[in-house]
mmCIF file of the C-alpha atoms, coordinates in Angstrom:
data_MODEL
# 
_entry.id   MODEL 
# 
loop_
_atom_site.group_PDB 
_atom_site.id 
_atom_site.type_symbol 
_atom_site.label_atom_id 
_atom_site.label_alt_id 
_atom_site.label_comp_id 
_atom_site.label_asym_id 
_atom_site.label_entity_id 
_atom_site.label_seq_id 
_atom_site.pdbx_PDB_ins_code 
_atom_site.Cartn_x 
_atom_site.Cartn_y 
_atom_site.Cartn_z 
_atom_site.occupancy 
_atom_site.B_iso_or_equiv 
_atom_site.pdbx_formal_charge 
_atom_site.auth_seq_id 
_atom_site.auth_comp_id 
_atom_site.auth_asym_id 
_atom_site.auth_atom_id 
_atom_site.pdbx_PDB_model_num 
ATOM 1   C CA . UNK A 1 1   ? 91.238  84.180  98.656  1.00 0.00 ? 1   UNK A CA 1 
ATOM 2   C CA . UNK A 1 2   ? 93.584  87.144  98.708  1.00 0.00 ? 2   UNK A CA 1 
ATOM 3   C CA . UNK A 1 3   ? 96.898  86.954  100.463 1.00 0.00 ? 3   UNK A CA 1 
ATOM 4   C CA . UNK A 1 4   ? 97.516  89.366  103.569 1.00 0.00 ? 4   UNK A CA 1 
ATOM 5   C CA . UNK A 1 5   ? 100.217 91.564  103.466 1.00 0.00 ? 5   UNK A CA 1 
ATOM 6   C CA . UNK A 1 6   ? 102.331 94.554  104.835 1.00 0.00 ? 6   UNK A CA 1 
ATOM 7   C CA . UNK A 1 7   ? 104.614 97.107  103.146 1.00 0.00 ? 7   UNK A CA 1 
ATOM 8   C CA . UNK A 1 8   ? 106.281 99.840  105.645 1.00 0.00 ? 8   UNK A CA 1 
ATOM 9   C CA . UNK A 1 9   ? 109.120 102.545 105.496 1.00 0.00 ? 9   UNK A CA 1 
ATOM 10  C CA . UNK A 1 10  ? 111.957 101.548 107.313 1.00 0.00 ? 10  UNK A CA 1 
ATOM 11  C CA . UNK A 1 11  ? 115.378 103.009 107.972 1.00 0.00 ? 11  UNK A CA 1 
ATOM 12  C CA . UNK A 1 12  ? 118.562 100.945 108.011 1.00 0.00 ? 12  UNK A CA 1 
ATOM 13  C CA . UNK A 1 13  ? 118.926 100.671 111.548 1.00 0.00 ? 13  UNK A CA 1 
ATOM 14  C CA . UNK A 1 14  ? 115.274 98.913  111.745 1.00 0.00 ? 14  UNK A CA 1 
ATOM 15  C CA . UNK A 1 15  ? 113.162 101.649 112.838 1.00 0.00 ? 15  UNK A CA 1 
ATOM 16  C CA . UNK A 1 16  ? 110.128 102.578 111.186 1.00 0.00 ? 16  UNK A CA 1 
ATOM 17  C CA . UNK A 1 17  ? 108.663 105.624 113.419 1.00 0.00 ? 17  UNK A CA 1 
ATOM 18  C CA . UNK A 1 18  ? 110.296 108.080 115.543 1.00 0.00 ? 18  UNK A CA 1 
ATOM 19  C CA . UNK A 1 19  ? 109.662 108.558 118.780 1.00 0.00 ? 19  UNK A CA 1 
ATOM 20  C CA . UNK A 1 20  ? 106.847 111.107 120.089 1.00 0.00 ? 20  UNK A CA 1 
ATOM 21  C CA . UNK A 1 21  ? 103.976 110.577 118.014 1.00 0.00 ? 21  UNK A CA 1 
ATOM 22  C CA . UNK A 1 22  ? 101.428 113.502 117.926 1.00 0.00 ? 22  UNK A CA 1 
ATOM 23  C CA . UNK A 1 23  ? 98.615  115.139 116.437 1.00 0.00 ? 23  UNK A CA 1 
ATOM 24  C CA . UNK A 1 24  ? 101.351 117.164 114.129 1.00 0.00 ? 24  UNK A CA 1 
ATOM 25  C CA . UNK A 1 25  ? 103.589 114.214 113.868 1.00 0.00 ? 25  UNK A CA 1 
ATOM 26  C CA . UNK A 1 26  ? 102.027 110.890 112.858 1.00 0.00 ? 26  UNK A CA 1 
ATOM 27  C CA . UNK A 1 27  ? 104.960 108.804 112.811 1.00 0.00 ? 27  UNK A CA 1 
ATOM 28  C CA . UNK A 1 28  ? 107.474 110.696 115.294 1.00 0.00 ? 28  UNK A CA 1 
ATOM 29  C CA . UNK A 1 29  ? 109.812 112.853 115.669 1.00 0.00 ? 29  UNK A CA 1 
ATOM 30  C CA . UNK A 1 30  ? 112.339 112.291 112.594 1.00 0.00 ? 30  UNK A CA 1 
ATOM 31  C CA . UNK A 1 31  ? 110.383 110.214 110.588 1.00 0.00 ? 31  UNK A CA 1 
ATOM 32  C CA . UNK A 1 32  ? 110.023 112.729 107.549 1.00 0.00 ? 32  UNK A CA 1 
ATOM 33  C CA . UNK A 1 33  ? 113.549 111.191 106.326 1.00 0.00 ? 33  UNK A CA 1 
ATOM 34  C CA . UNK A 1 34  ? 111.645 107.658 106.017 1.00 0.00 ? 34  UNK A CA 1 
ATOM 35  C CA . UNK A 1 35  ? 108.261 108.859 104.022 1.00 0.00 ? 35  UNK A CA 1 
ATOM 36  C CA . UNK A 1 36  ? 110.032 111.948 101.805 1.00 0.00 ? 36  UNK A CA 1 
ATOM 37  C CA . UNK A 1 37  ? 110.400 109.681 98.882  1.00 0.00 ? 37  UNK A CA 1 
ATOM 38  C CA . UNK A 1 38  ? 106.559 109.079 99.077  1.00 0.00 ? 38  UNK A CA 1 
ATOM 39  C CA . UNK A 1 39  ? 105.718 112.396 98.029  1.00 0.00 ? 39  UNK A CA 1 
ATOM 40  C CA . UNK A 1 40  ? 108.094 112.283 94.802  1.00 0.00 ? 40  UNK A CA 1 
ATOM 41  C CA . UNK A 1 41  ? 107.493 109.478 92.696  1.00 0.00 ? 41  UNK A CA 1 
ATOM 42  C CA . UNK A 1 42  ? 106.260 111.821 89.828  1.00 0.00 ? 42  UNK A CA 1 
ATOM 43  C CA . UNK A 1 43  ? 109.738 113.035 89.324  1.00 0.00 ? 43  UNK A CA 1 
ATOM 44  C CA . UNK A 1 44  ? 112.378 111.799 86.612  1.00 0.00 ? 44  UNK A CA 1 
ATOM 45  C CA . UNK A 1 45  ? 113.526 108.229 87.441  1.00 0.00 ? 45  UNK A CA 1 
ATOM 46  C CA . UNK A 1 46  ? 111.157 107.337 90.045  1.00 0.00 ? 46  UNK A CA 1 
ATOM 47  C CA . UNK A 1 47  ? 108.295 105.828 87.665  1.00 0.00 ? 47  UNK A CA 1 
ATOM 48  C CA . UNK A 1 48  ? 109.472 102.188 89.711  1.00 0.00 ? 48  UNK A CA 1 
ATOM 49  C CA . UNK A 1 49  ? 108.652 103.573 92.632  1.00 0.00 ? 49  UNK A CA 1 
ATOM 50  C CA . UNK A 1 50  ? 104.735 104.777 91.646  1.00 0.00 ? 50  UNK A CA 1 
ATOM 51  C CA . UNK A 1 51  ? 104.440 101.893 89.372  1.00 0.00 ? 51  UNK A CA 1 
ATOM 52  C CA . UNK A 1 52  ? 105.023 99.284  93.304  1.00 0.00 ? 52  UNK A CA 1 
ATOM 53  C CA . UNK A 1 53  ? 102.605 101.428 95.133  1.00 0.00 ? 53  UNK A CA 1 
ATOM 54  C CA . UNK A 1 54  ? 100.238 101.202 92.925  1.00 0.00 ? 54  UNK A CA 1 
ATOM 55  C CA . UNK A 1 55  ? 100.496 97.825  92.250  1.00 0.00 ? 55  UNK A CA 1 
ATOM 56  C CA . UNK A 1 56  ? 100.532 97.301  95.931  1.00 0.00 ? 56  UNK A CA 1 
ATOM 57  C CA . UNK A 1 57  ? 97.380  98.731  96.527  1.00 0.00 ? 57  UNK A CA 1 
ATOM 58  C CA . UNK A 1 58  ? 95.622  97.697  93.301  1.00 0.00 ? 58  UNK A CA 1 
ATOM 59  C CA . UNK A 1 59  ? 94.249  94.399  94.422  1.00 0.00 ? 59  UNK A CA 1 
ATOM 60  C CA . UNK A 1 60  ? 93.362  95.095  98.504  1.00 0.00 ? 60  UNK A CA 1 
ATOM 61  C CA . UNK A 1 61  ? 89.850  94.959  99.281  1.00 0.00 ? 61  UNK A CA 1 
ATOM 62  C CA . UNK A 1 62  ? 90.428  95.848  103.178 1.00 0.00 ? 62  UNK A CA 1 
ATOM 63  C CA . UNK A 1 63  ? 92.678  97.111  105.782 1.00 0.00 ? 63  UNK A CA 1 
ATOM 64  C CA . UNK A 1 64  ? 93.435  96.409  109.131 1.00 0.00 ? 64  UNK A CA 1 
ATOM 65  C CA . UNK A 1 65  ? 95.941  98.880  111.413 1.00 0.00 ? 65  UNK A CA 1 
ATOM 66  C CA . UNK A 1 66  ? 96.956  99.733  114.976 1.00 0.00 ? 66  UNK A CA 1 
ATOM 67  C CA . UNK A 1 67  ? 95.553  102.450 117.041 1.00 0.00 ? 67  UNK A CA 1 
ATOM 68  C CA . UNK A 1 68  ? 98.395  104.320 116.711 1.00 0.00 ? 68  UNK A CA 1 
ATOM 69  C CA . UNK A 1 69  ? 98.037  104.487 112.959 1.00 0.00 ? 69  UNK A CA 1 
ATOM 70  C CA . UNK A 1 70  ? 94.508  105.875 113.505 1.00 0.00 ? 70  UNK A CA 1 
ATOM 71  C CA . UNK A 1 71  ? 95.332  108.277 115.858 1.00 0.00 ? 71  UNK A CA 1 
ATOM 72  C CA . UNK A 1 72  ? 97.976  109.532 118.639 1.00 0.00 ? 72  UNK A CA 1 
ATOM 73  C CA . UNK A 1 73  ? 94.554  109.509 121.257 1.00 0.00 ? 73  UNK A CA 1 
ATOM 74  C CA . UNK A 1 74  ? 94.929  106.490 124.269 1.00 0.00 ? 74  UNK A CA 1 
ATOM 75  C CA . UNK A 1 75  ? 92.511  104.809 126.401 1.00 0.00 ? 75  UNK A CA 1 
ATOM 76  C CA . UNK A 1 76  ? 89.147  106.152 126.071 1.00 0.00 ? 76  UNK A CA 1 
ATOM 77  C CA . UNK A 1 77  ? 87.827  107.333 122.215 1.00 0.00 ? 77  UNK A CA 1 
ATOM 78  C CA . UNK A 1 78  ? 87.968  110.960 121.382 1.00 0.00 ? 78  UNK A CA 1 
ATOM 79  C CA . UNK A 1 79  ? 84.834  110.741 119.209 1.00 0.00 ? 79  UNK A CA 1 
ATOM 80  C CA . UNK A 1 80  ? 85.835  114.120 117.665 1.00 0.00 ? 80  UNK A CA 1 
ATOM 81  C CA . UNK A 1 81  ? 88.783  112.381 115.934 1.00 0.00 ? 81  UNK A CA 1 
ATOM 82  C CA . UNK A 1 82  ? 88.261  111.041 112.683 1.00 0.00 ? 82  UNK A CA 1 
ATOM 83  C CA . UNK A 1 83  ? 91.456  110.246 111.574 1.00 0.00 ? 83  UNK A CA 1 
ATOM 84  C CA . UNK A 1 84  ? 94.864  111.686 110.015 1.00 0.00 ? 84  UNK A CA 1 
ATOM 85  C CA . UNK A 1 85  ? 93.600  111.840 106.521 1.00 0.00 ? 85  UNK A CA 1 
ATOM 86  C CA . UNK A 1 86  ? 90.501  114.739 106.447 1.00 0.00 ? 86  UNK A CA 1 
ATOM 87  C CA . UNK A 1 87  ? 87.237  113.815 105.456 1.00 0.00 ? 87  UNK A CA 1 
ATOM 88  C CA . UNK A 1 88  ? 88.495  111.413 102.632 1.00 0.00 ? 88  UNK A CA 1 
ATOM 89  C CA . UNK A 1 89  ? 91.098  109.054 103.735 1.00 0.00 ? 89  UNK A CA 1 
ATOM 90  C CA . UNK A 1 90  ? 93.440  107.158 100.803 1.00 0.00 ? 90  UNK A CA 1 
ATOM 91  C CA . UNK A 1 91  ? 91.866  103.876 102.120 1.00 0.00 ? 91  UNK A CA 1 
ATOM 92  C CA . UNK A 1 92  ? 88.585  103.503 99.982  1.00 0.00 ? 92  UNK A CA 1 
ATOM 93  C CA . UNK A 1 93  ? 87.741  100.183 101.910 1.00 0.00 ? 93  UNK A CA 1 
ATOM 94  C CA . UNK A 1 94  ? 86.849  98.809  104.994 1.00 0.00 ? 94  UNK A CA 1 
ATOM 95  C CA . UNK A 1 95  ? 89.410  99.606  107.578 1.00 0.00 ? 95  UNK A CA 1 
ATOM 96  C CA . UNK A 1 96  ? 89.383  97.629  111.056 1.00 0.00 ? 96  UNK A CA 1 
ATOM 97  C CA . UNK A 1 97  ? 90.852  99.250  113.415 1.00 0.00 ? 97  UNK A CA 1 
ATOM 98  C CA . UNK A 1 98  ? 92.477  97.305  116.215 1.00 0.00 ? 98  UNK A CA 1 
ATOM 99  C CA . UNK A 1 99  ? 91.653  98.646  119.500 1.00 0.00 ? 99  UNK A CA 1 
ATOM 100 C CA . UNK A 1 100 ? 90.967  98.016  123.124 1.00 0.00 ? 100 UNK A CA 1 
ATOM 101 C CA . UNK A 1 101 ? 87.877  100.397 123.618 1.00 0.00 ? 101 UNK A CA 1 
ATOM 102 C CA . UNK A 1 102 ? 84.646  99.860  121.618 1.00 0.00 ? 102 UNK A CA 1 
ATOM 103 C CA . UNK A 1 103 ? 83.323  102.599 119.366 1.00 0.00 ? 103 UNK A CA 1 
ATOM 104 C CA . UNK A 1 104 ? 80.872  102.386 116.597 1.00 0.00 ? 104 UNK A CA 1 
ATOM 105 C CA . UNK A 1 105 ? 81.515  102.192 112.992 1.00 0.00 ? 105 UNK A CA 1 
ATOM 106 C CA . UNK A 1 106 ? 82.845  105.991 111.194 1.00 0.00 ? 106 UNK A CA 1 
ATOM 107 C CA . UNK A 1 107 ? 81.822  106.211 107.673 1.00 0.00 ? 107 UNK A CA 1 
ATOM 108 C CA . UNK A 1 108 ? 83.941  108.306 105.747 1.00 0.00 ? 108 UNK A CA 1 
ATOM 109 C CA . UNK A 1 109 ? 84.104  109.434 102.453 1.00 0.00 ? 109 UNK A CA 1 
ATOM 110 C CA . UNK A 1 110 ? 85.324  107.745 99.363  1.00 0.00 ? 110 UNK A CA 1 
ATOM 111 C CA . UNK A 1 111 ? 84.502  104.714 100.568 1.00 0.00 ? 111 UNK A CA 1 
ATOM 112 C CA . UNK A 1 112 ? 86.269  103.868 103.700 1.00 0.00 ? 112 UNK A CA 1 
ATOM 113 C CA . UNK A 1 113 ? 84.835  103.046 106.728 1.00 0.00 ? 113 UNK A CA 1 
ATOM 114 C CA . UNK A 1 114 ? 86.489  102.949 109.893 1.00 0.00 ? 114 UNK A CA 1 
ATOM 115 C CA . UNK A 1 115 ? 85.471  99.483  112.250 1.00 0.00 ? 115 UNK A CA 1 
ATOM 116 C CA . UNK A 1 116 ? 86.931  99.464  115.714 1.00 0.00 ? 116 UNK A CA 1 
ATOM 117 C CA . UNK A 1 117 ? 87.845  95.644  116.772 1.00 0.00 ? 117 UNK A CA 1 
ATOM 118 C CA . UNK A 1 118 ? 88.176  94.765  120.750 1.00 0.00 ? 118 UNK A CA 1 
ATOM 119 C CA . UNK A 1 119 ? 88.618  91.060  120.418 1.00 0.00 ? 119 UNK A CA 1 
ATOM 120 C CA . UNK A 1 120 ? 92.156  90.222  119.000 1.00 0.00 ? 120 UNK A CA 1 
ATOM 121 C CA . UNK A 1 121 ? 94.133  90.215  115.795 1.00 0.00 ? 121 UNK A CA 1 
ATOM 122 C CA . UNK A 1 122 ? 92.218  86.794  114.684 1.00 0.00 ? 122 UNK A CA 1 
ATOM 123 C CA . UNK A 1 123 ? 88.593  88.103  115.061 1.00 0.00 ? 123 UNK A CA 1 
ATOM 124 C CA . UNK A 1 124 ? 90.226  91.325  112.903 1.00 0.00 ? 124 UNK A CA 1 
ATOM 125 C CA . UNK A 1 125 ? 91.628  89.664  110.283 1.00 0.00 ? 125 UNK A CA 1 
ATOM 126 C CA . UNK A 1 126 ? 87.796  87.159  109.885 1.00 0.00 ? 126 UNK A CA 1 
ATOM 127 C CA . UNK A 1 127 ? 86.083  90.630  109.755 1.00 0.00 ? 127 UNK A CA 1 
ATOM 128 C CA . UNK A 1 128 ? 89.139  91.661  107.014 1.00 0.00 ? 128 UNK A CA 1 
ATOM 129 C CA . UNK A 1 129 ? 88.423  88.450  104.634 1.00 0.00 ? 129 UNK A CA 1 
ATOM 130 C CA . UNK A 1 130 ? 84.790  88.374  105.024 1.00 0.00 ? 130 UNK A CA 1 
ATOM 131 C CA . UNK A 1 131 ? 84.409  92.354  103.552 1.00 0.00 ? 131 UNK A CA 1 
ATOM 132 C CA . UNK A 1 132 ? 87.841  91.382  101.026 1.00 0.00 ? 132 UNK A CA 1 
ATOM 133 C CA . UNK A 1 133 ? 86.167  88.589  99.444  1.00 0.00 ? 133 UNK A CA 1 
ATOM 134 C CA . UNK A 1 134 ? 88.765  87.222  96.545  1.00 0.00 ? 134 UNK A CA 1 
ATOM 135 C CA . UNK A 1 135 ? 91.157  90.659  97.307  1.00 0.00 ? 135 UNK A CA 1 
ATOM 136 C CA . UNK A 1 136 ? 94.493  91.088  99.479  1.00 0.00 ? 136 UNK A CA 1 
ATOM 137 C CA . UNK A 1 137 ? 93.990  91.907  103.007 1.00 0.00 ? 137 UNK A CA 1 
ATOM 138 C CA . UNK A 1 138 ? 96.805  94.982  104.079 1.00 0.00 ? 138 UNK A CA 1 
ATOM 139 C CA . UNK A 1 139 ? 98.275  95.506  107.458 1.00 0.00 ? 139 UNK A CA 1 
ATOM 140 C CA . UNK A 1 140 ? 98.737  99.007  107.068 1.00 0.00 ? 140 UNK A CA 1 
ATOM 141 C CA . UNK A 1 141 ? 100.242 99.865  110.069 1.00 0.00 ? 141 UNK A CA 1 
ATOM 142 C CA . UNK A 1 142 ? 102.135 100.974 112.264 1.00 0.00 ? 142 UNK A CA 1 
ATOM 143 C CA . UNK A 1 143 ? 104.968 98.446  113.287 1.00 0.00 ? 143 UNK A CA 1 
ATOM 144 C CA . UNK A 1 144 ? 103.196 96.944  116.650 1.00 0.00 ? 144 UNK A CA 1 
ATOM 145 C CA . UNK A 1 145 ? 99.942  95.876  114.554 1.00 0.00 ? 145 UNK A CA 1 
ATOM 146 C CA . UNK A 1 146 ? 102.362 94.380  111.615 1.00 0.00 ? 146 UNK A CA 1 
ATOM 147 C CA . UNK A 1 147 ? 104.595 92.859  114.487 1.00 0.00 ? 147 UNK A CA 1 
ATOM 148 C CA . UNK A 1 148 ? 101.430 91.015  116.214 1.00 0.00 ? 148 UNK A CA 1 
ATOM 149 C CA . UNK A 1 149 ? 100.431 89.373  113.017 1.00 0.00 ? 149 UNK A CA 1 
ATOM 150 C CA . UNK A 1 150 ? 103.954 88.493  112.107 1.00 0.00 ? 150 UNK A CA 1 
ATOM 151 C CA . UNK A 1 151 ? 104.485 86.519  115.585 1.00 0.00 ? 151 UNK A CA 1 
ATOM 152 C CA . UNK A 1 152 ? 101.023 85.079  115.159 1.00 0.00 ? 152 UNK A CA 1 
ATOM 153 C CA . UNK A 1 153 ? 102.240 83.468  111.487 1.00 0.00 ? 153 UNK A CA 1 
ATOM 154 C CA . UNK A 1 154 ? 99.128  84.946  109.807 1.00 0.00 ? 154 UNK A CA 1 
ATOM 155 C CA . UNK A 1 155 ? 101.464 87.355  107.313 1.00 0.00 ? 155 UNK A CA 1 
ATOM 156 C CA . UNK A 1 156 ? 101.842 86.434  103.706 1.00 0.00 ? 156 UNK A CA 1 
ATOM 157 C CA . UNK A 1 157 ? 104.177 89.099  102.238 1.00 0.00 ? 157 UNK A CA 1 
ATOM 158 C CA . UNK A 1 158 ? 106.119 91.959  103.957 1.00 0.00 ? 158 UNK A CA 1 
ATOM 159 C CA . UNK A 1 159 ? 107.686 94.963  101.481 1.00 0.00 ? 159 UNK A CA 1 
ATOM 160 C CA . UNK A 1 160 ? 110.162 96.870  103.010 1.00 0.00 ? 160 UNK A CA 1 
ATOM 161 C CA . UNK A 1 161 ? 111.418 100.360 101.381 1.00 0.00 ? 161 UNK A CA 1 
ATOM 162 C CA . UNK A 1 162 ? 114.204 100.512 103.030 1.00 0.00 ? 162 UNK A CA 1 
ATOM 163 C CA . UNK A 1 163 ? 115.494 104.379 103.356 1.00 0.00 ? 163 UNK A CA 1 
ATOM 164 C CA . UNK A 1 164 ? 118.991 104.616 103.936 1.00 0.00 ? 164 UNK A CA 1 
ATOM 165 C CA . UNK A 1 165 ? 118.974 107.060 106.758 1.00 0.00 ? 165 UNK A CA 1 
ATOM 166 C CA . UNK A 1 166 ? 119.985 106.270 110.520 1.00 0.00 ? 166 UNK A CA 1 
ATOM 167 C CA . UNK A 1 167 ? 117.601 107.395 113.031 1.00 0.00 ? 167 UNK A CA 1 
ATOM 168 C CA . UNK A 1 168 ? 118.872 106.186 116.454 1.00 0.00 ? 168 UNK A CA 1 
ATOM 169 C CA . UNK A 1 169 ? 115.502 105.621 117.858 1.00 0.00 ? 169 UNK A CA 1 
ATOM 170 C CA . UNK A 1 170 ? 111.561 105.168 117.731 1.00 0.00 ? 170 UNK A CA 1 
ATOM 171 C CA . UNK A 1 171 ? 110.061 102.132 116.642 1.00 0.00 ? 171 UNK A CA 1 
ATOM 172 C CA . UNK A 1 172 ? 111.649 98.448  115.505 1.00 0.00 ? 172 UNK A CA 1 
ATOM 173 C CA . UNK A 1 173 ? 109.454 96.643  113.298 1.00 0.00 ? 173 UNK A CA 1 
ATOM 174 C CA . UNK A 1 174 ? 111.390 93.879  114.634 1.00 0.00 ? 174 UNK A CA 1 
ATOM 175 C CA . UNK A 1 175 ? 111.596 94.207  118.024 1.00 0.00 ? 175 UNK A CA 1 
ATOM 176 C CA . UNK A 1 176 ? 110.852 91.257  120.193 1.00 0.00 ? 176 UNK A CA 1 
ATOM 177 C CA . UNK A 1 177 ? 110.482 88.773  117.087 1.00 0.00 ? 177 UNK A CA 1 
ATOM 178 C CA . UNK A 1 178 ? 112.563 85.242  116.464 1.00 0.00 ? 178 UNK A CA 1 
ATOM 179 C CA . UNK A 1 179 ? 112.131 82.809  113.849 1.00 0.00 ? 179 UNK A CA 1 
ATOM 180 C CA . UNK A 1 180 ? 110.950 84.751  111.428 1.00 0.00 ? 180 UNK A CA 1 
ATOM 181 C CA . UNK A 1 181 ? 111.639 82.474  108.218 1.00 0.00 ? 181 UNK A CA 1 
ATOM 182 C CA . UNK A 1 182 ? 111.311 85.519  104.992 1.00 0.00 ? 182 UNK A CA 1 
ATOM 183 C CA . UNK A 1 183 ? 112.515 84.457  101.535 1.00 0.00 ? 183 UNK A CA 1 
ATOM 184 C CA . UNK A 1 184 ? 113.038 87.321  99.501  1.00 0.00 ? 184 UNK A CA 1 
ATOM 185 C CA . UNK A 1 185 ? 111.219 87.661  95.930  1.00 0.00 ? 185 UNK A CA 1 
ATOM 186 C CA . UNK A 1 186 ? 111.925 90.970  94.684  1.00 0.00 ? 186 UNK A CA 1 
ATOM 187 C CA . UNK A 1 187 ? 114.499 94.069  95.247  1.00 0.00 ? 187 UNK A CA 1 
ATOM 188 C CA . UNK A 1 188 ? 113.843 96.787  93.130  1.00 0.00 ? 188 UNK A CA 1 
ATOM 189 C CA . UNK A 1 189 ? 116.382 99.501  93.406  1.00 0.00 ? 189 UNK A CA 1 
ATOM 190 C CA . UNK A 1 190 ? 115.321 103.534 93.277  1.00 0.00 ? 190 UNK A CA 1 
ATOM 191 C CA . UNK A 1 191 ? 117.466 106.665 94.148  1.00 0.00 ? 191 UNK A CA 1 
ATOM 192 C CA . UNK A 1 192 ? 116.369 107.557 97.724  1.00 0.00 ? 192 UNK A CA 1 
ATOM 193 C CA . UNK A 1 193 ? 114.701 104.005 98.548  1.00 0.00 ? 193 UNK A CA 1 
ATOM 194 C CA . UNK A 1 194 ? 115.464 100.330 97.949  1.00 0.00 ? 194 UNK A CA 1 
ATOM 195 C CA . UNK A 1 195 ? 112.170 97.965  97.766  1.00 0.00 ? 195 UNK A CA 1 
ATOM 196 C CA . UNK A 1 196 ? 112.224 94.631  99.052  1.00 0.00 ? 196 UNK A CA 1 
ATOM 197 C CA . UNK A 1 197 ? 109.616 92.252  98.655  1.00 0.00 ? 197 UNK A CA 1 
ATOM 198 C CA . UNK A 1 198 ? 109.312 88.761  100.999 1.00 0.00 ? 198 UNK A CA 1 
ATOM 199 C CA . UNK A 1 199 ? 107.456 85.911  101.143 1.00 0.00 ? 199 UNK A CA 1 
ATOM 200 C CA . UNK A 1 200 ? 106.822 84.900  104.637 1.00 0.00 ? 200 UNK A CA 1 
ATOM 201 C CA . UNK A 1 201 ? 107.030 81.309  105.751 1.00 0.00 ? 201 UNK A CA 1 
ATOM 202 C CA . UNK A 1 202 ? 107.064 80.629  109.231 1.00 0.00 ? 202 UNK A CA 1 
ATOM 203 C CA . UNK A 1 203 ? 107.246 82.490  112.481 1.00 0.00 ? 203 UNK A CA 1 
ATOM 204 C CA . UNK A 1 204 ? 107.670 82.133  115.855 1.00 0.00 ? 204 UNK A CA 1 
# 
């Protein structure tokens, strides 16, 4: 069985979205500064940094993530809205979607199909391991659906790439939490980003 992880942008001051989210702004106002260094991994020097997110998402077989992540839309579903990512999302697996309001199944292409989960984190992650078989099972956002599954204990690994910009406000990934027991495996240093890799072992 795989292991379930998370790996998120996050700037030094612990935030890892801005505040504001809309339809033109996924993760908030400011949050360019934390996801810039996504979108340049094929230049000189940065071969570490495509080398860990594709190694990252190499063995996943399935997805779970936050409303938010899906979609700046609240309470009722805006059927219309398919997602961020076009017609093809990056996913190419099963995403579950955690959610309050039921809506059926959106098949997408390349492979990903969008299931929207009204029962809790737990009955998420089952529906996660039973389509992942042997694979990892990602959290892939944003920080409230990560920060659920941290307090619960049910979090393997978190990566940080931690961006060294301060943005003052948005989104903690660690808001709220205590106990949180992370040994750290791996740092892997890059010009704009640092990667670090922990193993998680208890939380609270």
């Amino acid at each position: 069985m795989g292991i379930v992880t998370a790996n998120l942008a996050i700037s030094l001051d612990g935030f890892t979205a801005g505040p504001g989210q809309t339809a033109e702004q996924p993760f908030g106002t400011g949050a360019e500064a934390l996801t810039a260094w996504m979108f340049e991994t094929e230049q000189p020097g940065r071969e570490q940094d495509a080398k860990l997110l594709a190694d990252l998402h190499s063995g996943t077989g399935a997805h779970i993530m936050g409303r938010n992540m899906f979609g700046p839309g609240r309470g009722e579903w805006d059927l219309d809205w398919t997602g961020w990512w076009g017609p093809e999302p990056p996913y190419h697996s099963p995403v579950f979607v955690l959610t309050h309001h039921q809506r059926d199944p959106l098949p997408m292409d390349g492979g990903t199909t969008f299931f929207f989960v009204n029962d809790g984190i737990e009955s998420a992650l089952a529906q996660a391991r039973a389509a992942a078989g042997d694979k990892d099972i990602e959290i892939a956002g944003g920080a409230a659906a990560v920060r659920q599954y941290l307090a619960a204990g049910l979090l393997d690994e978190l990566v940080l790439h931690l961006v060294p910009v301060v943005m003052g406000s948005g989104e903690r990934l660690l808001e709220g939490l205590s106990g949180i027991d992370m040994e750290p495996v791996e740092t892997i240093a890059s010009p704009t980003v640092t990667h670090l890799r922990f193993r998680i072992r208890s939380g609270s």
